[in-house]
C-alpha positions in Angstrom: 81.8 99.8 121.1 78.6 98.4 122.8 77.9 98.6 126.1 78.4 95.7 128.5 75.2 93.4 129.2 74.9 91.5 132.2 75.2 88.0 132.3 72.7 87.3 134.4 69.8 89.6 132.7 70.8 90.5 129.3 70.4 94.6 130.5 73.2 97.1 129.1 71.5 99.5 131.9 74.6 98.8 133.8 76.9 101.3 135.3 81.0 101.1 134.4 82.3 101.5 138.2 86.0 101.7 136.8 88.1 100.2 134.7 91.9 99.6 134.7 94.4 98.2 132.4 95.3 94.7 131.8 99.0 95.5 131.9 98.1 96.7 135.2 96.5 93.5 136.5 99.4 91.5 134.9 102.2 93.6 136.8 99.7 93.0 140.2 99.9 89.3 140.0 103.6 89.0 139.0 104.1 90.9 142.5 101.7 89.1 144.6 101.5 85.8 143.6 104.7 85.6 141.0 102.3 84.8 138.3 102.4 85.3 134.3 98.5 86.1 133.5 98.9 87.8 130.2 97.7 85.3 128.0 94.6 85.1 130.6 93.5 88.5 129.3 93.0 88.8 125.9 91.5 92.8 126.0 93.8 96.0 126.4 91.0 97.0 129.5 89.3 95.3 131.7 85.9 97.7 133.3 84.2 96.5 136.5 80.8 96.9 136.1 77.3 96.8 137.7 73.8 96.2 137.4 71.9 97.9 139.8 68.6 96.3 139.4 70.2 93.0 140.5 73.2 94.4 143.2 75.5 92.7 140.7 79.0 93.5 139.7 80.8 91.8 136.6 84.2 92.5 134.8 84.2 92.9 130.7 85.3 91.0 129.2 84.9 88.1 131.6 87.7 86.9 131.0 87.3 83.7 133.4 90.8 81.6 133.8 92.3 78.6 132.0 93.4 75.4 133.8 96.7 76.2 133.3 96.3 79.1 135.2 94.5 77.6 137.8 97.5 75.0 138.5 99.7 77.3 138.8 97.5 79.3 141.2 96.6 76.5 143.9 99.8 75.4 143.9 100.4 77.6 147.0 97.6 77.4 149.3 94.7 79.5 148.8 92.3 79.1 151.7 91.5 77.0 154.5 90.1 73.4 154.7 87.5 74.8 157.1 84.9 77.4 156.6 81.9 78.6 158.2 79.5 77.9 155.4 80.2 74.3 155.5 78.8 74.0 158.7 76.1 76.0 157.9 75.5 73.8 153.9 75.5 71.1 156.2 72.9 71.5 158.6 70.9 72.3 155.5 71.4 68.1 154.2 69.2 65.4 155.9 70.8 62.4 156.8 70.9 59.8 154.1 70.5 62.5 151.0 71.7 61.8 147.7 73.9 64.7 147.9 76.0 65.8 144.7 79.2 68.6 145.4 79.8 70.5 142.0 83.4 71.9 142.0 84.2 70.1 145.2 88.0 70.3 144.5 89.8 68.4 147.1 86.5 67.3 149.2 87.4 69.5 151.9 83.4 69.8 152.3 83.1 66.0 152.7 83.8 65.5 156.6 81.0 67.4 157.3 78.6 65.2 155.4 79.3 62.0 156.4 75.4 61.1 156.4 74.8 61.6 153.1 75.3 59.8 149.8 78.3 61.8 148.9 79.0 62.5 145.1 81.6 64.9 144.1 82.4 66.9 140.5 85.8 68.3 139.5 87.7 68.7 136.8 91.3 69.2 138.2 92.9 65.9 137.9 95.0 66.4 140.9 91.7 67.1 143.3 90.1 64.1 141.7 92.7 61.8 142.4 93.1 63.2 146.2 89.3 62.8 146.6 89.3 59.1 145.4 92.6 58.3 147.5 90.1 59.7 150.0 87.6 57.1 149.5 85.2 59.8 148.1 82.9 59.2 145.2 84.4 62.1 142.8 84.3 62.0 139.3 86.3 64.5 136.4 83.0 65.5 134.7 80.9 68.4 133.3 77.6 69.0 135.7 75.7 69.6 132.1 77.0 66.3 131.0 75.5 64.7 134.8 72.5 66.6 133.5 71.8 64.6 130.7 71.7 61.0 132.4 70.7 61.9 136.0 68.1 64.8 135.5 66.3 65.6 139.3 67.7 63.0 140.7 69.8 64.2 143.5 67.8 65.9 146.9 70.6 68.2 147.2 72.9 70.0 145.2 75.9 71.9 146.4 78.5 74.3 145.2 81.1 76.6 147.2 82.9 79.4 145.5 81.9 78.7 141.7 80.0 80.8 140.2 82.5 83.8 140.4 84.7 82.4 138.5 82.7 81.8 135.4 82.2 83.7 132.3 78.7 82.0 132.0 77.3 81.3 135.5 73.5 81.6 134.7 74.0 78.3 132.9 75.9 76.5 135.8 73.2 77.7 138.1 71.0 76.2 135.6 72.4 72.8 135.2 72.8 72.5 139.0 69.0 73.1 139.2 68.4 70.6 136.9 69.6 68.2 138.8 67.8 68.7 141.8 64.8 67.1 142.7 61.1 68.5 142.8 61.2 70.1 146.7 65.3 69.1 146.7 67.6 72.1 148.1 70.0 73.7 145.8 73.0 75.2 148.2 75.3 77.8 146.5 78.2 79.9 148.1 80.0 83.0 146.8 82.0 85.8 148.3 80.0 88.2 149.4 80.3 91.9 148.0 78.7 93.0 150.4 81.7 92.9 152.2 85.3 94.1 152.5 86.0 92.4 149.3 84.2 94.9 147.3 86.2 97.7 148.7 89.5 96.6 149.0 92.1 97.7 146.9 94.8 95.4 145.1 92.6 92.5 145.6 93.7 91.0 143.3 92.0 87.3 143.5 89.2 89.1 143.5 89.8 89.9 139.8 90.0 88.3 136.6 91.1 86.0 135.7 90.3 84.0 139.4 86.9 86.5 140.0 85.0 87.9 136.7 81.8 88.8 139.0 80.9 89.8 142.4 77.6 88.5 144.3 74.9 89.8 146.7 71.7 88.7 148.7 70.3 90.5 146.4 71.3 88.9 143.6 70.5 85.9 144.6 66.7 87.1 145.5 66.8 87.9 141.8 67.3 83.9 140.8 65.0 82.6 142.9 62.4 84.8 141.4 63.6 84.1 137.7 63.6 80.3 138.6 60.6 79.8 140.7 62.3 79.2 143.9 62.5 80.0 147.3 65.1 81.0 149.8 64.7 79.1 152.8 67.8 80.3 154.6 70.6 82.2 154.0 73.9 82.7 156.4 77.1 85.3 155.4 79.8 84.1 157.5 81.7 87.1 160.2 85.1 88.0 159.4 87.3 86.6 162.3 91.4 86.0 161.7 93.1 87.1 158.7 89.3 88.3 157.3 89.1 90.5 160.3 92.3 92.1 159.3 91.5 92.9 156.2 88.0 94.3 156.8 89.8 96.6 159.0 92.4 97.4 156.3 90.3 98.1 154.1 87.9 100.4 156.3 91.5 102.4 157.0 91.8 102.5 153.6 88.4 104.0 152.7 88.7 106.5 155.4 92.1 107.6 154.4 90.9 108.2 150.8 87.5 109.9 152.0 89.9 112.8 154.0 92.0 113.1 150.8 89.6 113.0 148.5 91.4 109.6 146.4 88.9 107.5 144.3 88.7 103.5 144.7 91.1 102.3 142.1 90.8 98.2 141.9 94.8 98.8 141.4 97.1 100.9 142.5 100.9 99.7 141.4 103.1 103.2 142.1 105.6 102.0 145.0 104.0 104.8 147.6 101.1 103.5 147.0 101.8 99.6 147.9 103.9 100.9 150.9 100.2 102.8 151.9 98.8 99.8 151.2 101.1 97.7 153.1 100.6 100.0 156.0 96.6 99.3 156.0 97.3 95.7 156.0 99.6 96.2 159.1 97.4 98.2 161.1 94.3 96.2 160.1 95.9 93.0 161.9 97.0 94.7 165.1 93.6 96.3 165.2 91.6 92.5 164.7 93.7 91.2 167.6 91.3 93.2 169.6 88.4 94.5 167.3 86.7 94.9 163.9 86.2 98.7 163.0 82.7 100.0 161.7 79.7 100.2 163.2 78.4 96.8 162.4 79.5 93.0 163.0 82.2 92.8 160.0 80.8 90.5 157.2 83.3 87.9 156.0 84.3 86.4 152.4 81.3 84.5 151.7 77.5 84.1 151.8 75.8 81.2 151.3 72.1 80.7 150.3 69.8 77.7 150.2 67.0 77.7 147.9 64.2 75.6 147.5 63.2 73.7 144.3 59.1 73.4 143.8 57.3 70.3 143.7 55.5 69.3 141.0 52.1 69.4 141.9 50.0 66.0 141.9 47.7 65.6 138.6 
């Protein structure tokens, strides 16, 4: 078998960090979410691997999910209508910007833009039809297909929590940053591994099929120099609520394994361990009521990074 290349490099120099089966992740989501994902996951194993010349960590296959899959997921509430990195993505858009939203799902980033010229792309019929009962210029289309009429013509373009769930996200960066303007702003968020998302244990949306890679800073430092641009701000949100009590769980979880000498395993499925498990969780939220353990200001889920397209210089 070949080794894995990175998506975002082409490198096989990449490290296999583990690697589970998909049985495994199939039984994981029938218990925490009551989901069927085995036709999402087409190979026997799935490895978690990374590319240390980028800080970036990618699942093969990348096995990224259907639509079907992701009805079924969102039709319990995933996460809430605010976040910090809107208000930070929002600071970053003058007023009166043609502003385009890729993957805006159900324009909960909208409000917070109200003086721009809002445009919106998603491709769940459900979202789209919310977002225009909303009044909201969205449209069920393909950014590469926006690419091909409107090329550089928006000032900035915008897109929360997208990339991570695509099997070929150099190319959606790509098409985004086509259709920015010379000296326009291209906005992305991800969740940040660099964060209690990369340790925690039977996170399971943040595996395939919902998350087939895993972002840095670093990362990101790497597109800007493969594209020419620069980072004019960046901002990775503090875990506060429910985020805070998982940080903490998941700190209680890497000390208990560093006394007794347990590996990270992405999934652990035996019933002593999801009682374990269960007991992090709980003692994580009693501890966020009144602190975040570690020795540092707890990063939450997502960072957020604003780059800079170049002008074209005068002839």
């Amino acid at each position: 078998m070949s080794a894995p290349q990175c998506p975002l490099t082409g490198s096989s120099e990449v490290e296999i960090i583990s690697s589970f089966k998909s049985n495994e992740l199939v039984e994981l989501y029938k218990w925490k979410r009551n989901l069927d994902v085995s036709k999402e996951l087409p190979a026997e194993e799935i490895k978690l691997c990374y590319n240390p010349a980028v800080d970036f960590y990618f699942f093969q296959p990348m096995c990224d999910g259907s639509s079907s899959f992701y009805a079924d997921l969102t039709s319990k509430p995933l996460y809430s209508v605010e976040k910090q990195e809107y208000k930070f993505a929002a600071q970053q858009v003058p007023d009166g910007a043609r502003l385009l939203d890729v993957g805006c799902g159900w324009g909960y980033w909208a409000p917070y833009v109200k003086q721009s010229d809002y445009h919106g792309l998603e491709l769940s019929e459900s979202a789209v039809k919310t977002c225009q009962e909303k009044g909201l210029a969205v449209e069920a289309r393909l950014v590469q297909d926006l690419v091909a009429q409107q090329p550089e013509s928006f000032d900035v373009v915008a897109s929360f929590q997208v990339l991570e769930h695509l099997a070929d996200p150099l190319e959606f960066f790509t098409n985004c940053l086509a259709c920015v303007k010379p000296g326009g702003a291209l906005i992305i968020s991800v969740p940040n591994a660099d964060s209690f998302m990369l340790e925690r244990e039977n996170n399971y949306l943040n595996y395939p099929p919902h998350h087939v890679s895993w972002w840095t800073l670093k990362t990101m430092e790497h597109l800007a120099e493969k594209f020419n641009l620069s980072i004019v701000s960046h901002f990775a949100d503090k875990a506060v609520g429910n985020e805070l009590a998982m940080h903490n769980a998941a700190v209680i979880q890497k000390w208990f394994n560093n006394l007794t000498g347990r590996k990270y395993r992405p999934i652990r499925n035996g019933l002593a361990d999801r009682a374990l498990l269960k007991g992090y969780d709980g003692m994580g939220k009693v501890i966020s009521k009144f602190r975040g353990l570690g020795d540092k200001p707890a990063n939450g889920h997502s960072i957020t990074i604003v780059f800079k397209k170049q002008k074209i210089p005068a002839a």
